[in-house]
C-alpha positions, 0 to 999 in steps of 0.5 A: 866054427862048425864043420856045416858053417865051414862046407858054406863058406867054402862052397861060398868061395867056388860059387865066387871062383866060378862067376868070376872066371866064366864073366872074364871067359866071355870076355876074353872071348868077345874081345878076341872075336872083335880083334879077328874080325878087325883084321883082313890079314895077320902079320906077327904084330897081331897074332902074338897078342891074338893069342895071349888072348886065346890062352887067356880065355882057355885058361879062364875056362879052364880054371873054372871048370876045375872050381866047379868040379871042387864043388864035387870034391867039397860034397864028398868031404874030401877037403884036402883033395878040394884045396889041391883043386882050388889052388890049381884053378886059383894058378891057372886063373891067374898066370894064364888067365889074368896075366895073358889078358893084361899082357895083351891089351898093350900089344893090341893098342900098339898095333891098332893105333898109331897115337902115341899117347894112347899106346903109353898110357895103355901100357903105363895102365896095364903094368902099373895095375897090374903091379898095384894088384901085386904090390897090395898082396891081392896077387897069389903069387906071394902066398904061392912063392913067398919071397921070390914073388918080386923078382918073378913079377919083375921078369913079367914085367920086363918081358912085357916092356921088351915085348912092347918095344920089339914088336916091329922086330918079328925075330926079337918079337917072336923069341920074347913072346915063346919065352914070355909064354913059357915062363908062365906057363913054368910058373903056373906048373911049379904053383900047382901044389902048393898051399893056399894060405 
């Protein structure tokens, strides 16, 4: 392929990132206003959930502010330094972005309504796509930790399950919740440099 042929499809590829993660910030943000309007006062129940939407819609914004400035880099020719920013945008989209947004929506059920049927199925509907996402190999997770990738997403998952069920407890509530969040927050940073496939 030629170096020209090349530069578009890369620009192609942030034109893409872009879209997508300015369409899920918009997102994030309209849910998250709907939820702070909703409620007159805030027990932890809610405010967890309230904010692994918060980081969610921050990270969404800021990983498209890192594909849009990839596109300066691809412009001055700079690929390797264009692939380092792409990458950290693809991590920050998705550990952040994505996972914070799906790990929300159940804790939010769980407090907004007392249907039992609707809790379990939000939270059934939640892991299971998000496992479906990271089974099919469209998860970034794999090229970034290879092997370990299973046993990561399987302590997310776990973590959320807890979550759910300790969300009555504040103290056991709280403690998951931190760990949960720094635990992305780890693997998000460990993720930053390295290669994209």
């Amino acid at each position: 392929m030629k170096k020209e042929e090349i530069l578009s499809l890369y620009q192609d590829e942030v034109q893409t990132s872009v879209s997508v993660t300015s369409f899920m910030t918009g997102v994030t943000i309209f849910f998250t206003g709907l939820l702070i309007t909703k409620f007159d006062s805030y027990d932890i129940s809610i405010k967890i959930p309230i904010l692994f939407l918060i980081l969610s819609t921050f990270g969404f914004l800021y990983s498209t502010l890192i594909y849009a400035n990839s596109s300066g880099e691809l412009s001055r020719l700079k690929s390797e330094r264009f692939n380092k920013n792409m990458n950290i945008g693809d991590s920050i989209g998705e550990y952040i972005g994505v996972y914070f947004l799906v790990l929300a929506i159940p804790l939010v059920i769980n407090v907004i309504t007392a249907d039992n049927f609707l809790k379990i199925g939000t939270l059934i509907a939640a892991l299971g796509g998000l496992s479906v996402y990271h089974i099919s190999g469209f998860s970034i997770m794999q090229d970034h930790y290879h092997k370990m990738h299973y046993m990561l997403f399987l302590v997310v998952v776990i973590l959320e399950i807890i979550l759910y069920l300790t969300q009555k407890n504040i103290q056991y509530f709280i403690y998951v919740a931190s760990f949960l969040i720094l635990y992305l927050f780890a693997i998000t940073f460990f993720s930053r440099n390295l290669r994209r496939k």
